[in-house]
C-alpha positions in Angstrom: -8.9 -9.4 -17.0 -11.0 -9.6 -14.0 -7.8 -11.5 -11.9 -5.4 -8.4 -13.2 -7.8 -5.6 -12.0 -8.1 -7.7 -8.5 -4.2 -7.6 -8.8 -4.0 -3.8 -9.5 -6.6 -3.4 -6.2 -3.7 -5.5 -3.7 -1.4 -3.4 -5.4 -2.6 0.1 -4.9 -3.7 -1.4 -1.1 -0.1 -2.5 -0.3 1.3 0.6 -1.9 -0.8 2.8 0.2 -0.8 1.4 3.5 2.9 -0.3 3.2 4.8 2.2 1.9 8.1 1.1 2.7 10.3 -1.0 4.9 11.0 -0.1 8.7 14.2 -1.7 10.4 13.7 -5.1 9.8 12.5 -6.5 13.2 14.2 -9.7 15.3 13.0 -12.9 13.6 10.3 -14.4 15.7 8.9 -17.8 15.4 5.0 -18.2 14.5 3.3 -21.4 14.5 -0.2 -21.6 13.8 -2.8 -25.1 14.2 -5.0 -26.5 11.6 -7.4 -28.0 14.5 -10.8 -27.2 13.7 -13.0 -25.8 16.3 -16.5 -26.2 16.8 -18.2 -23.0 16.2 -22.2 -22.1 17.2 -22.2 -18.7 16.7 -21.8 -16.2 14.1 -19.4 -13.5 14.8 -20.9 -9.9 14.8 -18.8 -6.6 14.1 -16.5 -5.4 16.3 -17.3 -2.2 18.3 -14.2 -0.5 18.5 -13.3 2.3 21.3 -11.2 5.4 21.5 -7.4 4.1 22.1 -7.8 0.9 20.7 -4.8 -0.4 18.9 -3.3 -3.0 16.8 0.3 -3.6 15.3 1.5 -5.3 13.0 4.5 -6.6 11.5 4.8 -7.1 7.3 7.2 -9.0 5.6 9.3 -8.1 2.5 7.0 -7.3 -0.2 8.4 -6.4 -4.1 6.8 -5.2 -6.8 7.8 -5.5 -10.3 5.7 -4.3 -13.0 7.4 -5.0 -17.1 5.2 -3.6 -20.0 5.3 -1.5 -22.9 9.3 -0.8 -22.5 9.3 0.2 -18.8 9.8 -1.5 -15.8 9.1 0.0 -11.8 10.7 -2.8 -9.2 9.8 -1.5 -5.9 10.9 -2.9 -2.6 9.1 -2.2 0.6 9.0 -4.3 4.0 7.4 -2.6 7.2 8.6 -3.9 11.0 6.0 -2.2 12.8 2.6 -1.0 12.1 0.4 0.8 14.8 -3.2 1.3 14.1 -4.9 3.3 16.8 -8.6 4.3 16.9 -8.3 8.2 17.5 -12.0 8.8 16.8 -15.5 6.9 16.2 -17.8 9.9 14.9 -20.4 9.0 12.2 -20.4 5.8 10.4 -16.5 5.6 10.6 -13.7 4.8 12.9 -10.8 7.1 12.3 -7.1 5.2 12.7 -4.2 7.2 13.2 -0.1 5.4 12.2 2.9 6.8 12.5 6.6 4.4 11.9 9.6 4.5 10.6 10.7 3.1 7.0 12.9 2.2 4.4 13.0 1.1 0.6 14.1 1.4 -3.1 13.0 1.5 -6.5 13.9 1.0 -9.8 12.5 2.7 -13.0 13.3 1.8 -16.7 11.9 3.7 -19.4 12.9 3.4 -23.1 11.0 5.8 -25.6 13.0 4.8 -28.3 16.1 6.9 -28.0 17.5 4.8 -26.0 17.0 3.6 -22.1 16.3 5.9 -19.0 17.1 4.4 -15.7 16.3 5.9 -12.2 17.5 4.8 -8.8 15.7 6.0 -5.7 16.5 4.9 -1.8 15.6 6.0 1.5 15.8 4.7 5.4 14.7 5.4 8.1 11.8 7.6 7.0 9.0 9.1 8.7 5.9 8.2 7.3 2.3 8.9 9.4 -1.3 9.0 8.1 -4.9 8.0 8.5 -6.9 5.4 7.9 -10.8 5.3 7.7 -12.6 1.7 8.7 -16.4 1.5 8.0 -17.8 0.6 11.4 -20.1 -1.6 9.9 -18.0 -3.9 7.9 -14.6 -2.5 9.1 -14.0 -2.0 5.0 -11.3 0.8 3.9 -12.5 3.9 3.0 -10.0 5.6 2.4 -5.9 5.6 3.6 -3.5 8.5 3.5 0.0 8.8 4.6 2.3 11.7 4.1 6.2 12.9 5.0 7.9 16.1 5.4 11.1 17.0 4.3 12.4 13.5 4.3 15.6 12.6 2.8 16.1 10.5 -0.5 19.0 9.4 -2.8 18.2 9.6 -6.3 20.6 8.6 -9.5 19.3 8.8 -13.1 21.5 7.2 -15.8 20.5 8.0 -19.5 22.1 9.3 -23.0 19.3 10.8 -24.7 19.3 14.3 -23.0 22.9 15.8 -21.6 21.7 16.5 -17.8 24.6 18.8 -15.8 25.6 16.5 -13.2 23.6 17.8 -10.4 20.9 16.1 -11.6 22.4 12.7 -12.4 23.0 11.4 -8.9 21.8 13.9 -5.6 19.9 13.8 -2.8 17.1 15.7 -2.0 14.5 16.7 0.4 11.1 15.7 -0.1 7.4 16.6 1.3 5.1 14.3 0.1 1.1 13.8 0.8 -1.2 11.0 -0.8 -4.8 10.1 -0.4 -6.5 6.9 -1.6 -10.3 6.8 -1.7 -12.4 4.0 -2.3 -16.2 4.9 -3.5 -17.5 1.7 -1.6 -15.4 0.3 1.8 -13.5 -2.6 0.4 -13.3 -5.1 2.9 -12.1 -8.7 3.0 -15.1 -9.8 5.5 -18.5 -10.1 6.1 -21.0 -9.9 9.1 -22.2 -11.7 10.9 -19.4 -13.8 9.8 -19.6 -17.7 10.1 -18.1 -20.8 8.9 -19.6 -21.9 5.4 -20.8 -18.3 4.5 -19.5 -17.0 1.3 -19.7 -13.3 0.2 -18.6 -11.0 -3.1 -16.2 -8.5 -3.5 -18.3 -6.0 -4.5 -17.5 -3.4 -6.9 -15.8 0.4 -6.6 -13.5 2.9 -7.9 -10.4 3.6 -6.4 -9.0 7.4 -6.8 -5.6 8.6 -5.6 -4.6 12.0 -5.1 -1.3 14.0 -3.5 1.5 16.3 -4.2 5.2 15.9 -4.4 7.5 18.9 -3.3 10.9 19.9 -2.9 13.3 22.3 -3.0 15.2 20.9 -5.2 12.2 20.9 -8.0 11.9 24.3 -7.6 15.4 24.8 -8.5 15.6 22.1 -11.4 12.2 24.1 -12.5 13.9 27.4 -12.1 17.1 26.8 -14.0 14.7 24.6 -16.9 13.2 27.6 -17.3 16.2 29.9 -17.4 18.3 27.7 -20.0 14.8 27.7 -22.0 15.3 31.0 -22.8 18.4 30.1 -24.5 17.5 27.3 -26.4 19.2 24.8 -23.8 16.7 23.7 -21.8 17.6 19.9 -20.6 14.3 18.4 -19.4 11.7 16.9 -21.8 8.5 19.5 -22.0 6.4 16.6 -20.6 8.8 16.6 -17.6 8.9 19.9 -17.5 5.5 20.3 -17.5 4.9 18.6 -14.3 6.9 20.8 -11.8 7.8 22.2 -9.6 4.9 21.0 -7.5 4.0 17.4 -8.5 0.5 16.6 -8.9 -0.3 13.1 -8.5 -3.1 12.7 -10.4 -1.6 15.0 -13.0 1.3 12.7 -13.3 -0.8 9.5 -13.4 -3.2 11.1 -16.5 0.4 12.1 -18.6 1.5 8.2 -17.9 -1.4 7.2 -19.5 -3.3 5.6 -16.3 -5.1 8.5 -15.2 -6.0 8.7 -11.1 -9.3 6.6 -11.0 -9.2 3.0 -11.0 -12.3 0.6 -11.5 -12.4 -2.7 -10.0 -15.5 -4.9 -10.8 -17.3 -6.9 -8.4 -15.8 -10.5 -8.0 -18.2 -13.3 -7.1 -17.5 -15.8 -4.5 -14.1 -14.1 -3.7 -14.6 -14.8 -0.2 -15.1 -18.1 1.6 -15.0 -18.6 5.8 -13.6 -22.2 5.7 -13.9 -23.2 9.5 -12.5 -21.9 12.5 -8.9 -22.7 14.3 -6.6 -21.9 16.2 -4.0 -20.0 15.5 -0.7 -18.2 17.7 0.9 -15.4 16.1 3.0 -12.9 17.8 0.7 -11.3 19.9 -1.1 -14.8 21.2 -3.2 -17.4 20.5 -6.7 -16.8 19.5 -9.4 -18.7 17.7 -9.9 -17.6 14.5 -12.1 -17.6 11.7 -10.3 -18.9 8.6 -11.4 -17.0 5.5 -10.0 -18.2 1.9 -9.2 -15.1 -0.6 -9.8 -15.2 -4.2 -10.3 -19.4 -4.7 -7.4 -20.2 -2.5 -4.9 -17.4 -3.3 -4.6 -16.1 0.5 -6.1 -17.0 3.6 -7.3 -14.3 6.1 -7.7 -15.0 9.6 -9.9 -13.1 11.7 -10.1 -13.2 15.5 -13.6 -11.6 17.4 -11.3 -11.6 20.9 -8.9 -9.4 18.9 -11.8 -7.4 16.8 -9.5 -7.5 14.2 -7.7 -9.7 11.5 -4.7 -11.2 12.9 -3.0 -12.6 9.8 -3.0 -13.0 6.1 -0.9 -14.7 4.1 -0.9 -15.2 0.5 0.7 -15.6 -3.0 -0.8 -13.2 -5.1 1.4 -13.4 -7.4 -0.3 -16.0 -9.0 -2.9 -13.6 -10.1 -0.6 -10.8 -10.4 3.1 -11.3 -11.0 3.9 -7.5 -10.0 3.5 -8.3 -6.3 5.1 -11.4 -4.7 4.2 -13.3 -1.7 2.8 -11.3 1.5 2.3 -12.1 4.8 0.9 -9.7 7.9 0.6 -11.0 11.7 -0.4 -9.1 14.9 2.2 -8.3 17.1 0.2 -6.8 19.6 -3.3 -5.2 20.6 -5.0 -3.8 23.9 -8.5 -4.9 22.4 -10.7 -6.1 25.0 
């Protein structure tokens, strides 16, 4: 239980800051060495400035989720993402992102009158946002990103309900804003951070809030409620209920999952192995090596960068839903 909630956490994480897939970049080659180094230091938090930045580049990530009769397969992959300090009031370092993406998902739903099937794709979508680091552990706080009037293709396939065919395949405009807070930081390291020190994920509650809008819901809303008064209205009350502005945490409670998710401390999730060095895109550095969740994923983190500058991992093994992941640096101005 403890390994599917820890799932559910890299889940929301990846859903919230990867959103979805940018133009997938030139292949680039990335070595990395398994030298030891000899360390006699610890490494002490970063102090980050005004204008600092870091990109990164994500490969493919999919998520599949099967339970209960419905199934959500999501693909998302992400070319470039720039993080760039914007301000370091209070005990918090504000990090602005802005880039371009692309993706699709699949939902199947069967309630027992037979199967519901949704499509939905997008490219080249503009997604920005906001992400607060706690300067003392440079754990997330909390992450949103947002769109406006961006353009998606949706289909829906079904037999249970006869929809007029304006709402079986379209495309619509849609604003969206979402908000992920986490009641304690959540943060893969630990300071001072040195080889042979091993640390707890502690515990927290992660809650998500937003709003979905469109003009088209307003219209699908509007002519619900007209054919309602005839007796002929096609969407399900439950649907119904939802629009024409879509609450997030509304629609998480009428799913059943509701917008607050617990995840329980985890001993010994964290262990700094020994140092190396490593190249990724954006050089070669020396780098802590920190194993994840008894061997899962290994983190690397780099005091010349201030920042992690890869993690790789197969946390699927833990969690089917999400397959194997894998984040480098591509650049930074940290100095």
């Amino acid at each position: 239980m403890k390994t599917k909630l820890i799932g559910m956490l890299i889940c929301v994480m990846l859903m919230t800051t990867l959103l979805a897939v940018a133009k997938p970049p030139q292949k680039i080659e990335s070595k990395s060495s398994t030298e030891t180094m000899s360390t006699t230091y610890a490494a002490d938090v970063p102090v980050w400035e005004i204008g600092d930045q870091w990109t990164y580049k994500i490969d493919d990530i999919s998520i599949v989720n099967q339970q209960y009769g419905r199934s959500i397969n999501l693909h998302i992959t992400i070319a470039e993402l720039p993080l760039t300090v914007t301000s370091t009031a209070g005990d918090f370092y504000t990090l602005d992102y802005q880039t371009s993406i692309n993706g699709q998902c699949m939902v199947n739903v069967d309630p027992g009158a037979g199967p519901v099937n949704i499509s939905m794709s997008f490219s080249n979508l503009d997604v920005s946002g906001k992400v607060l680091i706690d300067k003392s552990t440079l754990g997330i706080k909390e992450i949103s990103a947002g769109f406006n009037k961006e353009k998606f293709s949706i289909e829906i396939k079904q037999s249970i309900i006869p929809l007029p065919r304006f709402l079986q395949k379209f495309s619509a405009k849609i604003t969206m804003n979402i908000a992920t807070t986490f009641d304690t930081p959540i943060s893969l390291l630990t300071f001072p951070l040195n080889t042979g020190t091993v640390w707890n994920l502690s515990s927290t509650n992660i809650t998500i809030n937003g709003k979905i809008q469109s003009l088209y819901l307003n219209l699908i809303n509007f002519l619900n409620k007209i054919a309602k008064l005839f007796g002929k209205e096609f969407l399900p009350p439950e649907i119904a209920a939802l629009l024409p502005v879509i609450d997030i945490k509304d629609t998480l409670t009428a799913l059943g999952y509701g917008n607050v998710f617990p995840i329980p401390a985890m001993s010994d999730a964290f262990f700094c192995l020994n140092t190396e060095n490593i190249t990724v895109p954006a050089g070669a550095y020396e780098a802590y090596n920190i194993t994840l969740f008894g061997g899962l994923a290994q983190c690397y983190y780099a005091p010349t960068a201030g920042n992690v500058v890869k993690i790789t991992g197969n946390f699927e093994e833990i969690n089917p839903d999400i397959k194997n992941f894998k984040m480098e640096l591509i650049s930074t101005n940290y100095s």
